[in-house]
Every structure is written in C-alpha cells, then in structure tokens.
N, C-alpha and C positions, 0 to 999 in steps of 0.2 A: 342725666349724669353720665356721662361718657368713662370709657377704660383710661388708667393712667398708669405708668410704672411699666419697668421690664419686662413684668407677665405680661400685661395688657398687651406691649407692642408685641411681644414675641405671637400672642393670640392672633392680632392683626395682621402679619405678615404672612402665619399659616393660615388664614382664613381665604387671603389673598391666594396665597400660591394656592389652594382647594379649589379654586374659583376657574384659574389658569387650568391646572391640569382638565380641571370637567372640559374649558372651550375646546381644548385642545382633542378629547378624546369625542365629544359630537363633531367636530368638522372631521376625525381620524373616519369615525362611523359613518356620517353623510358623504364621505367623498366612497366608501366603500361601497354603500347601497348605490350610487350613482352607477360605478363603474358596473357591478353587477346586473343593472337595468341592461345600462348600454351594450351590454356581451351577452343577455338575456335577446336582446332585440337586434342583433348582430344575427344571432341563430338561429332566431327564427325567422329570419328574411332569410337567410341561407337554403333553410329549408323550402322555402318558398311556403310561407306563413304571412297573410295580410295581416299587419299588427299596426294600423291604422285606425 
C-alpha cells in the first residue's frame, strides 16, 4: 500500500531532494580526494619521489 495525500507527497519530494543533496555532496567529496591525490603526487614528483 503505497503513501497518498499532501503529507505523503510532501514526504516524497523531501525524500527526493535528501537523495540529491547526499549525490551532490559524494561527487563535492570525490572530486576533493581526487584533486588532493593529484597535488599529493604533483609533490612529490617535485621532490623527486618515485610514486610509481
């Protein structure tokens, strides 16, 4: 038996947008650890560090 009525939708719409904000905040945090690798591994090639 599924939600019906104004609560219901209103539940569904905030369930939705819960759903969005979370993708939103792993791709915010995956693009961060990314760029931290690649400036991790910037430096120490700099240094002259085999990170191979």
């Amino acid at each position: 038996m599924g939600f019906t009525g104004k609560k219901a939708t209103l539940w569904k719409v905030n369930f939705v947008n819960a759903f969005v904000k979370m993708e939103k905040t792993i791709i915010r945090l995956a693009h961060q650890i990314k760029r931290r690798g690649e400036l991790e591994w910037q430096e120490a090639r700099r240094k002259g560090i085999n990170v191979n």
